[in-house]
C-alpha angles and dihedrals in degrees: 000000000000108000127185117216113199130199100294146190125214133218104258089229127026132158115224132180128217127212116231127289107283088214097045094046095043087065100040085061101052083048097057090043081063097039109037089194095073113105104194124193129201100023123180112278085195122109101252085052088055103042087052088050084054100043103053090048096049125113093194116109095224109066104189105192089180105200099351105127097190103044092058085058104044091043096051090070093037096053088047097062088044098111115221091003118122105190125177105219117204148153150183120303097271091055086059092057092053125098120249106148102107101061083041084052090050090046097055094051084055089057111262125141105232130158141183114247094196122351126022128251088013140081134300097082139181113218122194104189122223146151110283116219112182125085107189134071145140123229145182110266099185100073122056126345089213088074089062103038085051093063099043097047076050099047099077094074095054112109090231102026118235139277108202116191108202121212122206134359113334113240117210103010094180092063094055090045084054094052091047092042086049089046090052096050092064087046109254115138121241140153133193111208111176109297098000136081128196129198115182121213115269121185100186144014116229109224118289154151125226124186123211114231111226113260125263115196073066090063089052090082091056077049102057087042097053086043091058093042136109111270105285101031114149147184140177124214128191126235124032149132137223085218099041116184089213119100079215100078096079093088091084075075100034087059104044088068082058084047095271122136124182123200129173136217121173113330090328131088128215112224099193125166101227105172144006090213101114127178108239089238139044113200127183153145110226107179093118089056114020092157091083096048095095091046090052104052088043080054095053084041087059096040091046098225131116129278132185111184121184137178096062111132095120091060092079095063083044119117081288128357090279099203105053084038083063099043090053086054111036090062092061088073088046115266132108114242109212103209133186132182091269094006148081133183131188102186101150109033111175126199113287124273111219121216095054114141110213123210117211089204087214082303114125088198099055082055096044101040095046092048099078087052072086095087091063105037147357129258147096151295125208123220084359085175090082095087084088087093104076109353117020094172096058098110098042094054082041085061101044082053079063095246109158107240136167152175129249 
């Protein structure tokens, strides 16, 4: 789907609704899978959400997530404490390009029987499932925190829990609190003293309902509309906490320093432009919520002001190396992009260019972080669809907010 955004005004107040965390409801599911007597509410209507639905009621022994990042990790671990299940675990292209041999690693020396299919060290995977008798391992921190949220949602069906010694700086702290803080919820007992983490054992859930808070990387891209909108712009957006368990929600302080307050009342936040005063620069470090990243520094192209973001390693094994993937796009509206191996930095941004034509290179955020760039200017977006992801509803809601959009 090629679609053309034109120079657009938003309604100055909308109400739109946002389906549930993607992060928080991935492994809800894969603990419900392991407690049956979990009910769980809101939970993500985007892809990743549903392969890993399908993948955790299958009886088929291939289990292609396609480009569903966090599913490979957390089934991995799943797949792996299935007793007398073999699964082939597989995914798109990209998938296959992704990294995954260090929680394979982890799992092995727990005791798993895993084996590359193809490539090592990379997906497609053959999983024998056993009982896992060891409690004890080290692992990597500074990769991917879904290595380490995989083995402790894991943990709790290991006869002795688990003790997992973390080795370097820890990437992405917020996601495994919200993994711990999950896990508590349903009542299993876990700490997190400096660079260990224990899970105890837990035989049984007792009943319970969870609901899934509304995502908000999902409400970066509001953000990034009310920020590039005239003085008294809002929006509302359902359903959020004040204590929100996602690293995401930083951005209510990220923006106010781009005019945005946010304010809540009930389940719902405000989104309202308060000022035009910016700083010239933004400067952040962004390794406990690398998601936004691509949203921000859109944000700073529009407002014409200066970023720098740190903390941004994990972005290459993304859906696409997402750095290079922004500098690529961001020059078509006439700024260079400066790039490092864990960095950005937007220091010249010039006024935007219109006509441009943005590829999304199978990744939903560049879609998504590049769309409110609208109100400024006219062009287009290729395969446009792969918003599904994480957020199928983004156009529509797009077009309630009274963007012009159209197909082509």
């Amino acid at each position: 789907m090629h679609l053309f955004l034109q120079n657009s005004k938003i309604n100055p107040r909308t109400d739109i609704t946002i389906t549930g965390s993607k992060s928080e409801s991935n492994r809800l599911l894969l603990l419900k899978a392991l407690f049956e007597n979990l009910e769980i509410q809101n939970v993500s209507n985007s892809d990743d959400s549903q392969y890993m639905l399908k993948a955790l009621s299958t009886e088929s022994t291939t289990v292609d997530i396609h480009h569903a990042g966090t599913a490979m990790r957390f089934l991995t671990a799943y797949f792996a404490t299935l007793e007398g299940n073999t699964t082939l675990l597989t995914g798109s292209q990209r998938m296959q390009e992704r990294p995954i041999k260090i929680l394979v690693e982890a799992l092995r020396e727990l005791g798993a029987d895993i084996e590359y299919a193809n490539k090592e060290g990379y997906p497609p995977l053959k999983i024998t499932g056993k009982q896992l008798l060891k409690d004890e391992v080290r692992m990597k921190a500074n990769v991917s925190s879904q290595y380490i949220s995989a083995l402790l949602l894991m943990a709790t069906k290991l006869k002795n829990g688990l003790e997992l010694h973390l080795e370097g700086k820890i990437t992405s702290v917020p996601y495994i609190k919200m993994t711990l803080s999950l896990l508590e919820q349903i009542g299993v007992e876990t700490s997190f003293e400096g660079q260990t983490i224990k899970v105890q054992p837990y035989l049984e859930a007792a009943p319970k309902t969870l609901t899934v808070e509304s995502d908000w990387s999902s409400a970066s891209y509001f953000y990034s509309i009310i920020a590039l909108s005239p003085l008294g712009t809002q929006v509302s957006l359902s359903t959020y906490k004040k204590d929100s368990l996602q690293g995401d929600a930083v951005l209510k302080d990220i923006y106010r320093q781009m005019g945005v307050e946010t304010s809540f009342e009930a389940s719902r936040i405000i989104l309202k432009k308060t000022t035009n005063t910016l700083p010239p620069l933004i400067d952040i470090d962004l390794a406990n919520a690398p998601d936004i990243a691509q949203t921000i520094v859109v944000s700073c192209l529009g407002l014409q002001i200066q970023c720098h973001i740190t903390g941004l390693h994990t972005l290459k094994i993304k859906e696409t190396d997402r750095l290079e993937a922004l500098k690529s796009e961001i020059f078509k509206f006439g700024t260079d992009l400066n790039i490092t191996n864990d960095s950005l930095s937007l220091l010249d941004p010039k006024p935007l260019m219109s006509g441009a034509t943005v590829e999304t290179y199978n990744d939903h955020r560049m879609a998504m972080a590049f769309a409110p760039l609208a109100l400024l200017t006219s062009f287009s977006i290729n395969e446009a669809e792969v918003v599904s992801k994480s957020f199928p509803d983004f156009w529509e809601n797009l077009s309630e907010l009274g963007f012009n959009i159209s197909e082509s």
